[in-house]
Structures are given as C-alpha cells and as structure tokens.
C-alpha positions as semicolon CSV with decimal commas, in nm:
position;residue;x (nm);y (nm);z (nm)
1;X;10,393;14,548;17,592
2;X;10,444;14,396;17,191
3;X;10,089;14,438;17,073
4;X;10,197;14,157;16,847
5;X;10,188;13,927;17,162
6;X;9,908;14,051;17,300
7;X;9,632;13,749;17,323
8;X;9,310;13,767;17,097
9;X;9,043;13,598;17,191
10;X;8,783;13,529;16,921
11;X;8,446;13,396;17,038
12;X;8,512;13,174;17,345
13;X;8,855;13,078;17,249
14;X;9,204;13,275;17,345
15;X;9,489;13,281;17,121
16;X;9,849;13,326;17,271
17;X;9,973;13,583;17,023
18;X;9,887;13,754;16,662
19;X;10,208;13,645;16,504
20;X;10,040;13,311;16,307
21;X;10,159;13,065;16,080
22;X;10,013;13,110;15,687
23;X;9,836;12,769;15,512
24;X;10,127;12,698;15,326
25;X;10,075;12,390;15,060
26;X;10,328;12,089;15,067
27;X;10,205;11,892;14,743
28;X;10,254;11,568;15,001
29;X;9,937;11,410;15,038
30;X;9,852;11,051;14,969
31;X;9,509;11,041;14,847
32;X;9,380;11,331;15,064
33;X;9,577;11,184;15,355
34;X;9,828;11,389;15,519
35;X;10,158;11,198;15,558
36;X;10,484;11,257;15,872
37;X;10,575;11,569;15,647
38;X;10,339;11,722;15,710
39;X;10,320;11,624;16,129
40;X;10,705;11,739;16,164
41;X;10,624;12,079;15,875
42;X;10,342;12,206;16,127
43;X;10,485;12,130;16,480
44;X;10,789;12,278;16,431
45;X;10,608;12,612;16,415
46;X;10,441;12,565;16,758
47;X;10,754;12,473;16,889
48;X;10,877;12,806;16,761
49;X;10,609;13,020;16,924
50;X;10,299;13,079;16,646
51;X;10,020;13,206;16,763
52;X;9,808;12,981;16,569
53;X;9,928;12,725;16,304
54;X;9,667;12,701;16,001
55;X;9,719;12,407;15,797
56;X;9,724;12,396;15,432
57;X;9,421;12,427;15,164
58;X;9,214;12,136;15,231
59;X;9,019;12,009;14,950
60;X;8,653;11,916;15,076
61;X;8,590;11,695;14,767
62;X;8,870;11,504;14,574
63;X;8,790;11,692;14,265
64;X;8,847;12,037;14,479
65;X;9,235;11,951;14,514
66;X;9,481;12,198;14,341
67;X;9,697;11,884;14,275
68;X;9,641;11,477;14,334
69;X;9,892;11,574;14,605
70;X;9,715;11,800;14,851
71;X;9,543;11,698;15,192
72;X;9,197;11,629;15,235
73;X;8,931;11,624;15,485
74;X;8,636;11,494;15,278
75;X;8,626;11,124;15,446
76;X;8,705;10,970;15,795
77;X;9,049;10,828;15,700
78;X;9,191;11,171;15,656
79;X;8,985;11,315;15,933
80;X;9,164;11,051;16,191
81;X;9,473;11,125;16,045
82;X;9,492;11,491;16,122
83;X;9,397;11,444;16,500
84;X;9,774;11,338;16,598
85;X;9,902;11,643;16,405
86;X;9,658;11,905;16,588
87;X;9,745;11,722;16,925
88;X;10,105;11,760;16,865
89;X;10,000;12,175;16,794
90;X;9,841;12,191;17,142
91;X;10,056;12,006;17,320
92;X;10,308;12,286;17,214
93;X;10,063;12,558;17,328
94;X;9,913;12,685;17,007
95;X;9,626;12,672;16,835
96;X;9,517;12,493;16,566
97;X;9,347;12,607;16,227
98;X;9,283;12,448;15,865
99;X;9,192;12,602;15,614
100;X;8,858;12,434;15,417
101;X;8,909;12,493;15,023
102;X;8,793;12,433;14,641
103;X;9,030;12,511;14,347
104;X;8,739;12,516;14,110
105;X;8,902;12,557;13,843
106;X;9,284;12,592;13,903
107;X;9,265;12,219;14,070
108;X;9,390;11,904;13,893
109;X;9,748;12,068;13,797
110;X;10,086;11,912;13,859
111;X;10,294;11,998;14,183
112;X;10,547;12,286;14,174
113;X;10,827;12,093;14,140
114;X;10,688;11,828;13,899
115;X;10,902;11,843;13,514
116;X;10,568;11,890;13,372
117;X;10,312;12,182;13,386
118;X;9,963;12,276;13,354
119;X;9,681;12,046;13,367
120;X;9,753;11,708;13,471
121;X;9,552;11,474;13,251
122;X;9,315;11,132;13,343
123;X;9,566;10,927;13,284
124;X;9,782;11,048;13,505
125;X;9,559;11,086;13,763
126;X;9,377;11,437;13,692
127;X;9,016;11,496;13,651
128;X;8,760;11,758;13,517
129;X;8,729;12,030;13,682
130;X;8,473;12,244;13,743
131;X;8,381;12,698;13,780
132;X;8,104;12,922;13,787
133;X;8,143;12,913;13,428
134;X;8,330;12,755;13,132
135;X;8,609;12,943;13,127
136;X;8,953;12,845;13,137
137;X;9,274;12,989;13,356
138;X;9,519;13,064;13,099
139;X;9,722;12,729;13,011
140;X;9,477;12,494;13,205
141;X;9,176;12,319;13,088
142;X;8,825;12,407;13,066
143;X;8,627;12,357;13,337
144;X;8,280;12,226;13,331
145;X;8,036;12,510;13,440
146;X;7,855;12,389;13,756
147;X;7,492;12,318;13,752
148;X;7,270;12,412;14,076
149;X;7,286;12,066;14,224
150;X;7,655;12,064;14,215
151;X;7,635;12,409;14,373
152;X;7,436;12,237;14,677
153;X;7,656;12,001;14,676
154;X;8,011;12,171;14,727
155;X;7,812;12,406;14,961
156;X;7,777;12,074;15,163
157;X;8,090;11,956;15,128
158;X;8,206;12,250;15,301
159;X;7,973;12,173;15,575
160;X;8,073;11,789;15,640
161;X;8,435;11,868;15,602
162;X;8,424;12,136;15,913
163;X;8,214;11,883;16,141
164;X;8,520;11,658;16,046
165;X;8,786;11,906;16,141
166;X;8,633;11,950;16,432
167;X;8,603;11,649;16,515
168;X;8,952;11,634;16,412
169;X;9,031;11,849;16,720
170;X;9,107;12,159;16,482
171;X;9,060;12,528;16,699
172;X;9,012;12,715;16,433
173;X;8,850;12,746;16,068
174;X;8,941;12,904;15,769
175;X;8,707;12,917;15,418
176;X;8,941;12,952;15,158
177;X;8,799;13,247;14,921
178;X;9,125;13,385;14,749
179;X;9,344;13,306;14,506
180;X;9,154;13,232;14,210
181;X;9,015;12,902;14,366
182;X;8,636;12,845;14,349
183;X;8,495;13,079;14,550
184;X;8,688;13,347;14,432
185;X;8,612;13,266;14,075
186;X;8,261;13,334;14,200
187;X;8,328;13,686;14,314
188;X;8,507;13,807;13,983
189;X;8,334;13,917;13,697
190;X;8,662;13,781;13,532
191;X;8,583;13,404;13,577
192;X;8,175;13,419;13,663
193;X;8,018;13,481;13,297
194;X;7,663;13,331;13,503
195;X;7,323;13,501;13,383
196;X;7,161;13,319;13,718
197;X;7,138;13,417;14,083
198;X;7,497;13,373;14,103
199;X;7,622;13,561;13,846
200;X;7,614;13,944;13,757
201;X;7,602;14,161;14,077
202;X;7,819;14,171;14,357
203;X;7,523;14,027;14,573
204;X;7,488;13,757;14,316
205;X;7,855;13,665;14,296
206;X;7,935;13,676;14,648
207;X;7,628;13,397;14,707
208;X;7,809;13,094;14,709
209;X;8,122;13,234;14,915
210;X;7,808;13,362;15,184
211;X;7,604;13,012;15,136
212;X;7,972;12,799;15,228
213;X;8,034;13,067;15,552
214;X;7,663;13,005;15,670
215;X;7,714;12,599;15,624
216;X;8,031;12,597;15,808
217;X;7,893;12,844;16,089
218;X;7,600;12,609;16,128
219;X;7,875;12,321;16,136
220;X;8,053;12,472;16,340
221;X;7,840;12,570;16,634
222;X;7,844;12,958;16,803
223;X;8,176;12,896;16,963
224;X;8,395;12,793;16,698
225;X;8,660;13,099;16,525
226;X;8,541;13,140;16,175
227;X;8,772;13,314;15,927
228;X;8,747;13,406;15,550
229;X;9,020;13,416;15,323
230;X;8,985;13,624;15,043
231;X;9,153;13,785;14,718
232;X;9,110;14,233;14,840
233;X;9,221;14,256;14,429
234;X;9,245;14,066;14,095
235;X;9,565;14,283;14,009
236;X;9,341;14,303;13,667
237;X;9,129;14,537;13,468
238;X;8,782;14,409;13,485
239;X;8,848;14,233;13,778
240;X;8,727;14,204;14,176
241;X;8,788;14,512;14,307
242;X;8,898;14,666;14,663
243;X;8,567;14,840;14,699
244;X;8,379;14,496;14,640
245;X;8,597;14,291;14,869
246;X;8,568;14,544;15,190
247;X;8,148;14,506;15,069
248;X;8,225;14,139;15,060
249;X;8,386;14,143;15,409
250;X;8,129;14,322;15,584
251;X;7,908;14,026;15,483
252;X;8,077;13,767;15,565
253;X;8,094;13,884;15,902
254;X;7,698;13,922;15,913
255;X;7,688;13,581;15,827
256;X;7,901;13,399;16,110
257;X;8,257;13,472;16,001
258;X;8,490;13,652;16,269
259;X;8,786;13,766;16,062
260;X;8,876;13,850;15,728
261;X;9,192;13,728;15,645
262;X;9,308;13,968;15,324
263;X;9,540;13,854;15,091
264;X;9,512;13,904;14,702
265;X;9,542;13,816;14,283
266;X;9,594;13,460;14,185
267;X;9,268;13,452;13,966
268;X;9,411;13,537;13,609
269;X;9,746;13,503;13,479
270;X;9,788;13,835;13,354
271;X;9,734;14,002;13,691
272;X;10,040;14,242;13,771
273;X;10,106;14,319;14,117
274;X;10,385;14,525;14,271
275;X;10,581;14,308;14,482
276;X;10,755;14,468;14,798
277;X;10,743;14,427;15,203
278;X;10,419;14,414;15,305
279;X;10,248;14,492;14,991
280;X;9,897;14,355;15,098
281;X;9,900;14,536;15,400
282;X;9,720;14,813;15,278
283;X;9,463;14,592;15,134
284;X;9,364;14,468;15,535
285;X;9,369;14,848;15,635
286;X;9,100;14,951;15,401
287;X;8,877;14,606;15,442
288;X;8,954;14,659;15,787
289;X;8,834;15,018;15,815
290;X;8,543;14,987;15,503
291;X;8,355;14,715;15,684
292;X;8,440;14,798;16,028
293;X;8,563;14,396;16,089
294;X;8,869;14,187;16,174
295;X;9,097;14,164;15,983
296;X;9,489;13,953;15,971
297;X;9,748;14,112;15,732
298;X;9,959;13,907;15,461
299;X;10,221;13,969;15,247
300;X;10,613;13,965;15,283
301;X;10,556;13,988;15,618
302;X;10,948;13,910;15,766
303;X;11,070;14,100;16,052
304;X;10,934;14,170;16,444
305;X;10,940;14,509;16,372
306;X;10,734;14,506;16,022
307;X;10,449;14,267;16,193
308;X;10,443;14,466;16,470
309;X;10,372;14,830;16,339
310;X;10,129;14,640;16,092
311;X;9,927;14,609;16,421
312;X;10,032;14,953;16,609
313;X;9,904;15,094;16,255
314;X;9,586;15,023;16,285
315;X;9,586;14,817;15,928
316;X;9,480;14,471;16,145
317;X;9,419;14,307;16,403
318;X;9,689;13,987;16,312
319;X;9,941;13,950;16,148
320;X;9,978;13,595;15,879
321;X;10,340;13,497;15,776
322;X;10,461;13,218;15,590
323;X;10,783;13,192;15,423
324;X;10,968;13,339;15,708
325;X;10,834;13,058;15,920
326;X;10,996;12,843;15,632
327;X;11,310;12,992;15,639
328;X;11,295;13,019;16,062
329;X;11,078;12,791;16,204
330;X;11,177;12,956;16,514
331;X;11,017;13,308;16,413
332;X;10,809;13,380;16,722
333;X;11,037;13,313;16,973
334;X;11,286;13,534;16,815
335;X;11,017;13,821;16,696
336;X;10,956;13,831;17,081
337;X;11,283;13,846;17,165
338;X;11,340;14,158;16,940
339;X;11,053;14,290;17,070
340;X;11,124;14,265;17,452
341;X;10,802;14,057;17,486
342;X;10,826;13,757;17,752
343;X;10,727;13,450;17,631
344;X;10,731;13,094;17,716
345;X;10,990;12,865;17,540
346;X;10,976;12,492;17,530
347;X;11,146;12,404;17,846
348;X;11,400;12,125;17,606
349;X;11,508;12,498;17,455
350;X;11,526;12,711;17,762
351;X;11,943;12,653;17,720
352;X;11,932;12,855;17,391
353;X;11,663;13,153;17,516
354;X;11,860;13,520;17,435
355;X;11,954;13,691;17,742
C-alpha cells in the first residue's frame, strides 16, 4: 500500500491521507473577511483528494496582515464567515486546517500583483508595523520595536483567534513561525537585536514562538492537531540555523505542538537558496531525526512518486504541496492513481476515474 495514503491520525483525529494542501495566500480579503474566492480556491482541493486543506496565513490582529488584502480571524464577522468554507471541506471528506499568523514586520506591503511595491503607506491603507526590534526588511519600513505589553498582547491574539477557528469548525491548527514573519523574526539573531528575555540565546529567542504554541494549546483543548510552521534556515550568514531549528522543534513539541511543519528563508532579502525538487526536504529529515518529532516536508514537491519516497525515506511523516495543487487541483486523485492506491472519488466524477 502508498504510504502516502496511508491515514495519520494525530491526537484523536484521523486524517485520510499525507498528501495535503500548503496555506497558499490569495491577497483577496475584504477587511479580514474571506470572500467566494476563496470558498471555490479551497474546495476544489477536497474535491481533488487532499488529505487536509490548510487555509492561508491568517492575521490574528489587523496590523499582523502581510497585505490590507489577507484573511482574518481576529473578530466574529470573519470567524462566521469561514464556517461555510470548512463545511464545504468536510462535506468533501477532508480535513480542515488554518494557519494562525503575524507578519511582524514584513506586513502592511502591497499584493503581488499590485503596480506598486514595498510598503504600502497610511494613506493608502497601510499601517506601522511592528518586530522584536527596529529593524527594517530590506526595502520596507521600520518597524516599531514591541514593548512587553504588546508582546502579551499578540501572544493573546493568538489565543482568541484559535478559540475562533474552532469555533469556526476548523480540524486542524497551524502557528505560522517561518518566513520571516513575526515569530520567526524572533528566532533569528538577524532581525532580534533584544538585550531582554527575548533576545540573545536561542532559549530567549524562541520565547515568544513557545509562549503563542502554549496559548493556542490551552485554546485549543488536548484533542485539537497542533502544528508549527517554521523557517529550518535563513539561507544567510549570521542567521537561524539548522541546528537551532531541530532545538527549536523539539520544544515546540514539549509544549503542545504535534508536528513540525519545515519549510525555510524568507527573513532577509539577501538569503540565497538553491532552488531544485524538493530542496527543503532535507531540512524535515534532519528536524525530523534531531528532535525525534513529526515532521511534513515542503518544497517543489510535484509528482506521486517524489511525495511518496519523501515518506518511504524516512525524511517525514507528510508531505505539504502547493503550487501543484494550483496547477492540478485534482492532484490527489491522480497521485493515487499513479500510485495504485484506491481511493474514493466524488461520486459526480466517478465517469472520469482511470481504469
């Protein structure tokens, strides 16, 4: 049998498969709320046989948004609004994840496709941002260094925006530590210049990412899948390193989390990474071995074949993909085919199954 569609059960809760849909950001939000785009973006992926479906970064606070675009979950309206989206997930068999995020310090910028780039200004409806420290990512504005109030408060934020996902009917939670977003920033000595109990050590920097995962957990209740996102490398010298984030890991774990979901860079724009198939893959190997945890694999991730001998391997225990869900929405159904696994197909495309 496909190891790739093998269940996993996590807690109390079964997944169908391992083969799982990335957060992918759409830039479609109206303030925080997410819109039909977004409804017809993620169902199409159950329909297609994902494992799990993890919806977009998530800003927990307004100011916490990448762009003015992105989804939110930091007030009821938004909350309500997700609910018919995660039905239409389970109602298609799969499970449904969000992933609970801060851009610190990369947030406030204009949309991908927007003429104009960098930091979008008050005016035109940006804001101040905010980081462990003062410093800027190259070509955006400074942040405002956060104070130990606003600490508590984003740590809380975190909290009230998983009770509302859950409430939201969401499966499964992820904590958004990669990137270069907030809690990332934390981790690297790159972006945290902090002389205070968050800055300086590895214990000190990894303080906030542990304070959000034992919020949400206590959110969350013993029963809920808890995941981490984070960044394995900064791609730059100076930077978070593979040997911290494997340390890192293992904590996370001790402190409620279930999996380690191990992507990495986006913190600096200098980093330079080797791009190739399944590039990160090694990165979820040696978090996955160093800290003796769960872990899901990223990274130009494309064929049935690739995801499943990430898994025969050893390097993880899942397997993320995004833009080949993007350019097949259809993915699992035809990674099992490939693979000779027997799955269940909507019955409205039983017509089309391979034989």
């Amino acid at each position: 049998m496909s190891l790739l569609f093998t269940p996993m059960t996590i807690r109390s809760f079964t997944l169908r498969n391992r083969l799982w849909v990335s957060p992918m950001c759409q830039y479609s939000a109206v303030d925080g709320v997410p819109q039909e785009w977004h409804h017809s973006h993620l169902a199409q992926f159950a329909s297609g046989g994902a494992g799990l479906v993890v919806a977009e970064a998530t800003a927990v606070v307004p100011e916490g948004r990448i762009s003015p675009e992105d989804v939110g979950l930091w007030n009821d309206g938004q909350r309500d609004a997700w609910a018919p989206i995660v039905r239409a997930l389970h109602v298609r068999g799969t499970a449904a994840g969000v992933q609970l995020a801060h851009a610190g310090r990369k947030a406030s910028t204009w949309r991908p496709w927007a003429a104009e780039r960098g930091t979008v200004p008050a005016d035109g409806g940006g804001w101040r941002t905010v980081a462990p420290s003062a410093v800027a990512f190259e070509g955006l504005a400074a942040p405002s260094a956060l104070d130990a109030d606003g600490i508590d408060r984003i740590v809380a934020a975190f909290a009230d925006a998983a009770a509302r996902a859950l409430d939201a009917g969401f499966d499964v939670l992820e904590i958004h530590g990669a990137h270069g977003y907030l809690l990332h920033q934390f981790l690297s000595p790159l972006s945290n210049r902090r002389t205070d109990e968050y800055g300086g050590s590895l214990e000190n920097r990894a303080r906030m990412l542990l304070r959000v995962v034992d919020a949400v957990r206590r959110a969350s209740g013993p029963t809920t899948p808890l995941f981490v996102r984070i960044s394995a490398t900064d791609h730059a010298a100076g930077g978070f390193t593979l040997e911290e984030a494997t340390e890192v890991g293992s904590w996370a774990i001790g402190h409620g989390a279930d999996l380690i979901d191990v992507s990495s860079g986006g913190l600096v724009a200098h980093q330079r990474i080797d791009v190739h198939p399944g590039y990160q893959v090694p990165f979820a190997a040696a978090v996955r071995r160093g800290g003796s945890v769960a872990t899901a694999a990223v990274g130009l991730i494309t064929t049935a074949a690739q995801a499943e001998d990430v898994l025969t391997s050893g390097a993880a225990d899942a397997v993320f993909a995004g833009r080949e869900w993007l350019r097949d929405p259809h993915f699992g159904l035809r990674a099992a085919h490939e693979l000779g696994a027997e799955v269940a197909w909507p019955p409205q495309y039983e017509r089309a199954r391979w034989r």
